[in-house]
PDB file of N, CA, C and O in Angstrom:
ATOM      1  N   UNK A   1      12.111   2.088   3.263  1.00  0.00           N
ATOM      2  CA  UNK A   1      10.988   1.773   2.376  1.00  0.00           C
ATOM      3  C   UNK A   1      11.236   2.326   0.969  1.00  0.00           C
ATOM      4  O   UNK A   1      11.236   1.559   0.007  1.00  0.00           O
ATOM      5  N   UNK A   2      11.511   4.034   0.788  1.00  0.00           N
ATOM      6  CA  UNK A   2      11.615   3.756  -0.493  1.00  0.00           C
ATOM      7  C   UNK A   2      12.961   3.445  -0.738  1.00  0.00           C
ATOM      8  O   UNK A   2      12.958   3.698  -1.942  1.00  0.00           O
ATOM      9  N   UNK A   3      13.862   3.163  -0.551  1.00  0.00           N
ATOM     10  CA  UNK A   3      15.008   1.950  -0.746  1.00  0.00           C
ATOM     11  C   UNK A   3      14.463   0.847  -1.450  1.00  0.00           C
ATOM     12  O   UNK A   3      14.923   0.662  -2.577  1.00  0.00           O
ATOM     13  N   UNK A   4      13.748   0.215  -1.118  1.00  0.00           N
ATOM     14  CA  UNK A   4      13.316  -0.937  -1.551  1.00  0.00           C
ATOM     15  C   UNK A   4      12.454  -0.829  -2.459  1.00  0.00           C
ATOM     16  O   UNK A   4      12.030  -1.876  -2.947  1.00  0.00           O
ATOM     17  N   UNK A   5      11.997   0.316  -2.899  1.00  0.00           N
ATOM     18  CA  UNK A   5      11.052   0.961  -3.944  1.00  0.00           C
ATOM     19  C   UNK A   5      11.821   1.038  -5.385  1.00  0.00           C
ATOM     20  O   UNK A   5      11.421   0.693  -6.497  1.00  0.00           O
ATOM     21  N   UNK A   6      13.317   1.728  -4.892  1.00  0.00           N
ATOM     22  CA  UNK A   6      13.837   1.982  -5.945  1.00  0.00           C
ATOM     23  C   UNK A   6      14.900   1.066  -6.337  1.00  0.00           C
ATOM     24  O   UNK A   6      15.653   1.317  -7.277  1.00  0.00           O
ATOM     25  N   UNK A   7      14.977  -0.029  -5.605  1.00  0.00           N
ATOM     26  CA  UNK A   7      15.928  -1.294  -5.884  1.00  0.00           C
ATOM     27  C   UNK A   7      14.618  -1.788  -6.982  1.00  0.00           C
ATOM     28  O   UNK A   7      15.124  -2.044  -8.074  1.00  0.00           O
ATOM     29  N   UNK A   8      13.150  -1.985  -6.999  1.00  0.00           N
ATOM     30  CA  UNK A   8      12.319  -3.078  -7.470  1.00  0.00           C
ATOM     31  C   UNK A   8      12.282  -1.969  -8.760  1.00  0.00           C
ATOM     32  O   UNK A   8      12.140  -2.603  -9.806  1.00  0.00           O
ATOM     33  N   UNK A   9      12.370  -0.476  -9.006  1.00  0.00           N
ATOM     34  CA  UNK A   9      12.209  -0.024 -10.016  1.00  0.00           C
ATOM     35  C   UNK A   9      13.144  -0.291 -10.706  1.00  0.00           C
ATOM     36  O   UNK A   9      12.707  -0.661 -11.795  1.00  0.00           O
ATOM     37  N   UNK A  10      14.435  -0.315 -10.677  1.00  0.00           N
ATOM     38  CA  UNK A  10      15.741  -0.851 -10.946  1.00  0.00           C
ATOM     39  C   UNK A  10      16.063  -2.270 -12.003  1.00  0.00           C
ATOM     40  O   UNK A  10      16.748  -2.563 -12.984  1.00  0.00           O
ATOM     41  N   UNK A  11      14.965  -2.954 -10.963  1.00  0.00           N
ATOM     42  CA  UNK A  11      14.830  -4.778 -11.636  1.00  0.00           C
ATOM     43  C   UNK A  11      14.064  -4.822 -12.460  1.00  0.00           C
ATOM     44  O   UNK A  11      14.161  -5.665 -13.351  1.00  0.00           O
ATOM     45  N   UNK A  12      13.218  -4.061 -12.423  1.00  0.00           N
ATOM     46  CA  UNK A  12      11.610  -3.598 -13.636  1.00  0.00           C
ATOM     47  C   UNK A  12      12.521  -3.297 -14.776  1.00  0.00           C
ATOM     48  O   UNK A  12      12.482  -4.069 -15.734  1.00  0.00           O
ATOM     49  N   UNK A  13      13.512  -2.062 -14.811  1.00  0.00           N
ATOM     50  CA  UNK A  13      14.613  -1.574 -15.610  1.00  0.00           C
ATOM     51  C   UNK A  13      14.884  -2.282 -16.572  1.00  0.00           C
ATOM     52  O   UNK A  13      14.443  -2.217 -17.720  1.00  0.00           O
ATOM     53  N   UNK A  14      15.777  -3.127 -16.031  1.00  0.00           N
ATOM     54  CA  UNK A  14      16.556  -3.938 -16.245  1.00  0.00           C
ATOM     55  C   UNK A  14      16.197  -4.888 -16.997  1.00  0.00           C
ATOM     56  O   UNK A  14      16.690  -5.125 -18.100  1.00  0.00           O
ATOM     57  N   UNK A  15      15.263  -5.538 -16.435  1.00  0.00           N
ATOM     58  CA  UNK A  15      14.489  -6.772 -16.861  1.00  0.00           C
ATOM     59  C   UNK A  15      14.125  -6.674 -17.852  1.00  0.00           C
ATOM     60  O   UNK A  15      14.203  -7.529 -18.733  1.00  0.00           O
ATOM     61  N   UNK A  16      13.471  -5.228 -17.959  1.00  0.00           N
ATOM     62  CA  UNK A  16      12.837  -4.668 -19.628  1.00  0.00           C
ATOM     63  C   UNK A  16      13.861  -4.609 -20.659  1.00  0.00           C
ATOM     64  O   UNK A  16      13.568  -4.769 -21.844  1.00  0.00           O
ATOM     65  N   UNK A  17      15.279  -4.344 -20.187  1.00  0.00           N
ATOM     66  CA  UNK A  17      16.202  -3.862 -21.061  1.00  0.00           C
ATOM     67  C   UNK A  17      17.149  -5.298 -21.881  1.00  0.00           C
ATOM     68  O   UNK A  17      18.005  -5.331 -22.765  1.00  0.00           O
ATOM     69  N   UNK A  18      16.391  -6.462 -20.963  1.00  0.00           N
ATOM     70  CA  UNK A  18      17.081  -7.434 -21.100  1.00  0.00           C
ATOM     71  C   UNK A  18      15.872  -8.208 -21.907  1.00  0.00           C
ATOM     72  O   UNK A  18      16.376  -9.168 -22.490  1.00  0.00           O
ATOM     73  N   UNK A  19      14.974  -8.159 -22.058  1.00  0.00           N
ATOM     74  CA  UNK A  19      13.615  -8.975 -22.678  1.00  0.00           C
ATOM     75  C   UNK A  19      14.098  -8.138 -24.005  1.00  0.00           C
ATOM     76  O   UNK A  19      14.729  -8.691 -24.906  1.00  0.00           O
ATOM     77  N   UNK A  20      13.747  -6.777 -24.034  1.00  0.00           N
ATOM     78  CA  UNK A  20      14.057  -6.044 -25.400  1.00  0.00           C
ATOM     79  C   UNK A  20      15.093  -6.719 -26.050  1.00  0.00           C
ATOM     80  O   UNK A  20      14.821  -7.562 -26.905  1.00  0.00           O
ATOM     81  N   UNK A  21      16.181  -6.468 -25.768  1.00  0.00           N
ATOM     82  CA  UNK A  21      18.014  -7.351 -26.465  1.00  0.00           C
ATOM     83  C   UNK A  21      17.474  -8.146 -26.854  1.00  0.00           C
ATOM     84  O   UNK A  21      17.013  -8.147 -27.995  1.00  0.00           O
ATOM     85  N   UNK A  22      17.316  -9.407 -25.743  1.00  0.00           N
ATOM     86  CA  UNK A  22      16.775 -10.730 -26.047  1.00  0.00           C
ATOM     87  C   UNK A  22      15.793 -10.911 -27.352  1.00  0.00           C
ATOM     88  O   UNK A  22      16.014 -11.583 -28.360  1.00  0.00           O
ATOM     89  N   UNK A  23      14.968 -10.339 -27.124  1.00  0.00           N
ATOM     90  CA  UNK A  23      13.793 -10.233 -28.194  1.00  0.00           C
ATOM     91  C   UNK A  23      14.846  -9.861 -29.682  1.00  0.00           C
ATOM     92  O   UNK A  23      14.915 -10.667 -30.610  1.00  0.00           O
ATOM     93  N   UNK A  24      15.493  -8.727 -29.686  1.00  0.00           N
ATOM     94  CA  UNK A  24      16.023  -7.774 -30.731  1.00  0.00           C
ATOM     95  C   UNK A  24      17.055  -8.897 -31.679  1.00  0.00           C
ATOM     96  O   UNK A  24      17.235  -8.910 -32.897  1.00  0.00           O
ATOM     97  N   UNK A  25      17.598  -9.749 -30.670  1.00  0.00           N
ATOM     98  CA  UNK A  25      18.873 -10.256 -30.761  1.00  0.00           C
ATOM     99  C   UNK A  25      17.904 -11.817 -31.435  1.00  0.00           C
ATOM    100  O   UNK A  25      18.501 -12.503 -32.265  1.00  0.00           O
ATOM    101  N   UNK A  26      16.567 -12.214 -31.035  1.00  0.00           N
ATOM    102  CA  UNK A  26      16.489 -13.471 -31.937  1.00  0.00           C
ATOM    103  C   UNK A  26      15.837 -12.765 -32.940  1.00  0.00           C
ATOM    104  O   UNK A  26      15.862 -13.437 -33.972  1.00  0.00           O
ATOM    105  N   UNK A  27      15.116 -11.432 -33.130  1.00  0.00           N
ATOM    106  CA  UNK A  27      14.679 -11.071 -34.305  1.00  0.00           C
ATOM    107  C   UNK A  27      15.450 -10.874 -35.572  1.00  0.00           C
ATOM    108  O   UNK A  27      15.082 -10.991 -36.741  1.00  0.00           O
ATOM    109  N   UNK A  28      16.537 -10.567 -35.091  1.00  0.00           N
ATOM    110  CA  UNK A  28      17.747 -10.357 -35.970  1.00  0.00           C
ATOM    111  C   UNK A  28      18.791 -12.293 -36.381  1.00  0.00           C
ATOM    112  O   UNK A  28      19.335 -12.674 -37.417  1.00  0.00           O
ATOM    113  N   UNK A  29      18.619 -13.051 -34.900  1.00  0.00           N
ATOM    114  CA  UNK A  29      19.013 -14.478 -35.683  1.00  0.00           C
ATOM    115  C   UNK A  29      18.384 -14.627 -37.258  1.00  0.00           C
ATOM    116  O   UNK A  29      18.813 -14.535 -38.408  1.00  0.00           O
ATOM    117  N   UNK A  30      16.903 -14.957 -36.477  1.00  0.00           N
ATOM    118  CA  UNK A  30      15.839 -15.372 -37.272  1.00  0.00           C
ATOM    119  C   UNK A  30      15.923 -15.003 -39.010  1.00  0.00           C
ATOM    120  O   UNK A  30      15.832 -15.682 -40.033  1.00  0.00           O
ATOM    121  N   UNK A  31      16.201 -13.183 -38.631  1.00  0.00           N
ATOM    122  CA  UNK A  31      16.497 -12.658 -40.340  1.00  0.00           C
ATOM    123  C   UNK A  31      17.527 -13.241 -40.988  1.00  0.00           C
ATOM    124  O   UNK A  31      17.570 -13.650 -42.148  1.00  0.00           O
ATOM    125  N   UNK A  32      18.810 -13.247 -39.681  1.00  0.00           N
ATOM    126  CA  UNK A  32      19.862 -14.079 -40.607  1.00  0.00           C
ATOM    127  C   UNK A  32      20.103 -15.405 -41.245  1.00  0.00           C
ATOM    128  O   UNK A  32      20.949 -15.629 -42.111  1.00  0.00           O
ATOM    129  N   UNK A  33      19.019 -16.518 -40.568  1.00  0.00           N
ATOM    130  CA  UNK A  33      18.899 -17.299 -41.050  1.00  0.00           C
ATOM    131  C   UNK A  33      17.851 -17.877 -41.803  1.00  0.00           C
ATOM    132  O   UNK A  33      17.662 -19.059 -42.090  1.00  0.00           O
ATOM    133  N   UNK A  34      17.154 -16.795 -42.098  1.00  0.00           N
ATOM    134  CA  UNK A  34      16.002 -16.839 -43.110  1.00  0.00           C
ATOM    135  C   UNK A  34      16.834 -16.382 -44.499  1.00  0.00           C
ATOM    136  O   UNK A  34      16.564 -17.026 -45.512  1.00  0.00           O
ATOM    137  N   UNK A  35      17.648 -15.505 -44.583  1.00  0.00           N
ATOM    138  CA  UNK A  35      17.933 -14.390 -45.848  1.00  0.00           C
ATOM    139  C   UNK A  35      18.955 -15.698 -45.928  1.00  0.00           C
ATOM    140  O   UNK A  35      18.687 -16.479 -46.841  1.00  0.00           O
ATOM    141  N   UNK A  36      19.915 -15.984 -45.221  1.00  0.00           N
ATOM    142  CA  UNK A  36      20.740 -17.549 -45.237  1.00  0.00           C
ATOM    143  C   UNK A  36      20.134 -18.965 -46.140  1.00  0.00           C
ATOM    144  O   UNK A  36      20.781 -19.816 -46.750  1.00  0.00           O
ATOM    145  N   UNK A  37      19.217 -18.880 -46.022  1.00  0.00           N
ATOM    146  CA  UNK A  37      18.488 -20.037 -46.179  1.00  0.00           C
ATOM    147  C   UNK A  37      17.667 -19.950 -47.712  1.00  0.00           C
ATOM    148  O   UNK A  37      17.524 -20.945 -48.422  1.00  0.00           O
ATOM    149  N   UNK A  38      16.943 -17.990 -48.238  1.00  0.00           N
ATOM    150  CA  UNK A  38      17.168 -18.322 -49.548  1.00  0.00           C
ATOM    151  C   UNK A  38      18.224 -17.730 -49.947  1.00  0.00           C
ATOM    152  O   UNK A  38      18.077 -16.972 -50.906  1.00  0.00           O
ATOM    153  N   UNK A  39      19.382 -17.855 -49.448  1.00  0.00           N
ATOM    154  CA  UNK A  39      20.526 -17.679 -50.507  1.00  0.00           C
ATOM    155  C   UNK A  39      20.563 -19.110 -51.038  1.00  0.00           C
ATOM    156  O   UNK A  39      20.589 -19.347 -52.246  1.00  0.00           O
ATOM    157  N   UNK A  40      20.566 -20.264 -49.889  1.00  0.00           N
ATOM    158  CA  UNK A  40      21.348 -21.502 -49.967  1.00  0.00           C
ATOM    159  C   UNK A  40      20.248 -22.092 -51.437  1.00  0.00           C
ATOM    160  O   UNK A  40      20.556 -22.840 -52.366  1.00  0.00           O
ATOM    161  N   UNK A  41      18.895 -21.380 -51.134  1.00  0.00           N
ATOM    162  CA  UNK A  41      17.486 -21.990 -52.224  1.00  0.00           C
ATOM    163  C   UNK A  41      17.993 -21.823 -53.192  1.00  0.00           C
ATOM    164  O   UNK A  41      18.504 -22.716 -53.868  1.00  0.00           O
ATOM    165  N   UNK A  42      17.949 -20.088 -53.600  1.00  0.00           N
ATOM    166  CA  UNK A  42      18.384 -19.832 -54.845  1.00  0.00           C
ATOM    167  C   UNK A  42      19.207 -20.006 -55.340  1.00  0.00           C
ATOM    168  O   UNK A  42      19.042 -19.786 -56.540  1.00  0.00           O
ATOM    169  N   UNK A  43      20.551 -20.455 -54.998  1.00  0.00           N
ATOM    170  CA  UNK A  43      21.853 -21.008 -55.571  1.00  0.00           C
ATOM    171  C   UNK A  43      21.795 -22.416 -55.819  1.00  0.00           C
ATOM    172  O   UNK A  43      21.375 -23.226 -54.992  1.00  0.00           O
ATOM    173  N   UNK A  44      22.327 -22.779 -57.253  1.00  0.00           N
ATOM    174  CA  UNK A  44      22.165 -23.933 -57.168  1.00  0.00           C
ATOM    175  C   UNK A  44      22.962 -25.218 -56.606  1.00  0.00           C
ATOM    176  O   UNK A  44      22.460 -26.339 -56.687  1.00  0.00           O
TER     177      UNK A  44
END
């Protein structure tokens, strides 16, 4: 039983650590192709 307690705390872990990245990783696209996009404005 708690075997199986600490396998599901594990996936909770994890899962969190992988939503965060995920999240971190399009927050950071997003900047790059925003700051991308007024470079491309402001140049003529």
């Amino acid at each position: 039983m708690k075997k199986i307690q600490s396998i599901i705390l594990w996936l909770i872990i994890l899962f969190l650590v992988v939503t965060i990245s995920l999240y971190w990783d399009l927050g950071s696209l997003k900047g790059l192709i925003q700051s991308n996009y007024i470079i491309k404005c402001t140049l003529p």
